[in-house]
Every structure is written in structure tokens, then in C-alpha cells.
Backbone as a chain_set.jsonl record, in Angstrom:
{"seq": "XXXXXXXXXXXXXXXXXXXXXXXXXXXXXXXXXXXXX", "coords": {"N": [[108.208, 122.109, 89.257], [106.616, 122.268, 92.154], [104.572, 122.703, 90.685], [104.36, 120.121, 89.947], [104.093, 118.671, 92.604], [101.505, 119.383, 94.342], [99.909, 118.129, 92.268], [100.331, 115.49, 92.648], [99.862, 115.585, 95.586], [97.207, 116.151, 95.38], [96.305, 114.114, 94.205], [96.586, 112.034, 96.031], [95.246, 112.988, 97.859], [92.497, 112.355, 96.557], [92.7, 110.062, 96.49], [92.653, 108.742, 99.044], [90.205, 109.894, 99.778], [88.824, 108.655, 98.383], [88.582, 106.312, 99.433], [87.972, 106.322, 101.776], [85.545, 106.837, 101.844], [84.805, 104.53, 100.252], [85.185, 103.066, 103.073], [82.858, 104.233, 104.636], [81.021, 103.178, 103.79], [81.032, 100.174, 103.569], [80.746, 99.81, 105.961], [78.165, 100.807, 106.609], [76.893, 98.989, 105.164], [77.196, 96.601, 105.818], [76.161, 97.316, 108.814], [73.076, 97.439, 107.789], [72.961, 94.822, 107.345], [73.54, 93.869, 109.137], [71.38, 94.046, 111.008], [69.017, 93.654, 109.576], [69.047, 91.01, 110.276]], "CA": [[108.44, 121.163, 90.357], [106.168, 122.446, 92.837], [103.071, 121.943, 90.493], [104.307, 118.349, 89.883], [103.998, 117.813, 93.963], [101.093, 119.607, 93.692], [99.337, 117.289, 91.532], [100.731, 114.319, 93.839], [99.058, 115.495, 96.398], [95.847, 116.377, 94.817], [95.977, 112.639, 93.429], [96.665, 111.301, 97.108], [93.586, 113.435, 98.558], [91.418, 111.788, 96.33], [92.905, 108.296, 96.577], [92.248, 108.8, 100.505], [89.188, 110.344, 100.001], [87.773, 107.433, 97.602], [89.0, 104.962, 100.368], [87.084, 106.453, 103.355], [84.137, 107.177, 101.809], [84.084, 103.05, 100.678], [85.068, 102.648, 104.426], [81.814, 104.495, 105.726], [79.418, 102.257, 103.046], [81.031, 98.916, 103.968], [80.223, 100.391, 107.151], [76.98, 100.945, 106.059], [76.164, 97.762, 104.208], [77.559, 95.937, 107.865], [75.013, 98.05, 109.635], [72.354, 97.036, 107.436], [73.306, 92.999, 106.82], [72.787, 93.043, 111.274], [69.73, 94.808, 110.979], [68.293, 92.482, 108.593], [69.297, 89.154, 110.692]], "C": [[107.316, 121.277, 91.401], [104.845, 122.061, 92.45], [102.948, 120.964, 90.213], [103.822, 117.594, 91.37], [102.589, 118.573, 94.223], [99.794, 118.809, 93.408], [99.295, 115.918, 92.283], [99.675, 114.457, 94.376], [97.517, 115.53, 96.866], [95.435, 114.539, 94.643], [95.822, 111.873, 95.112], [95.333, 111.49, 98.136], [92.917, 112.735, 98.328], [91.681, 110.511, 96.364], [92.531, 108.264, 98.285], [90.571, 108.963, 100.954], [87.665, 109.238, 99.666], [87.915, 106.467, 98.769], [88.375, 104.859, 101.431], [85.91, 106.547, 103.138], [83.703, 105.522, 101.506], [84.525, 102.17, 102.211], [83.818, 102.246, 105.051], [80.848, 103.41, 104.566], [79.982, 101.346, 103.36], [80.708, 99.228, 104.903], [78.652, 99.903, 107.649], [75.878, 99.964, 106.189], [75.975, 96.917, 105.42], [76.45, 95.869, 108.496], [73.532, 97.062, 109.264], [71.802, 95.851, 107.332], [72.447, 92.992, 108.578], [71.533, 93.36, 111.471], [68.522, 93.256, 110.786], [67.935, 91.17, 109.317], [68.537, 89.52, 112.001]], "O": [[106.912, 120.141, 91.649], [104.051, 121.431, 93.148], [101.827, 120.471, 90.088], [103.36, 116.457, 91.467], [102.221, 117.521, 94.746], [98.809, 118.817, 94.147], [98.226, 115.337, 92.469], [98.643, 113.859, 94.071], [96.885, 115.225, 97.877], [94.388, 113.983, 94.972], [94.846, 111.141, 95.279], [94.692, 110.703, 98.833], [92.374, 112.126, 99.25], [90.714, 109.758, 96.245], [91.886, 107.238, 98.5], [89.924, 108.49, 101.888], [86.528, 109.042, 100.094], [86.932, 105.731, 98.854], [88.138, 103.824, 102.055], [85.091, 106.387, 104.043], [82.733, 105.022, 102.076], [84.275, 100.986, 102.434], [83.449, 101.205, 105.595], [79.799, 102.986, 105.049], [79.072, 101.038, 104.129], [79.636, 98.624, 104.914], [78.179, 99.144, 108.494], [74.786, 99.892, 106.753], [74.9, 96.594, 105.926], [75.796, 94.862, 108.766], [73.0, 96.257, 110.029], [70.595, 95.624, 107.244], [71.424, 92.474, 109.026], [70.747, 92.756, 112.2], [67.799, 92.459, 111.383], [66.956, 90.448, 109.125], [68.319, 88.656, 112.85]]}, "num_chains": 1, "name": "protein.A"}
């Protein structure tokens, strides 16, 4: 039980983790697009 939640939460890290990191590059890309103009 404990290494089923566990695993959850391992899975939720990286679903969080994938999500912020394409935060900071739309971010990024943003940055770059105003630059450009």
C-alpha cells in the first residue's frame, strides 16, 4: 500500500515537474517572439 502511494506521488512530481518546466519555455519562447518584434 504505501509503495502504491509512493509511486502516485513519484508519478505526480513528474507530471508537475513536466508542466513547469513547459511553463518556463512558453515563457521563454514569449520572451523571445517580443524581442524579435
Amino acid at each position: 500500500m504505501l509503495f502504491d502511494f509512493r509511486n502516485i506521488l513519484d508519478c505526480i512530481v513528474d507530471y508537475f515537474g513536466i508542466f513547469s518546466i513547459r511553463l518556463r519555455l512558453n515563457k521563454q519562447m514569449t520572451q523571445i517572439r517580443d524581442a524579435r518584434d
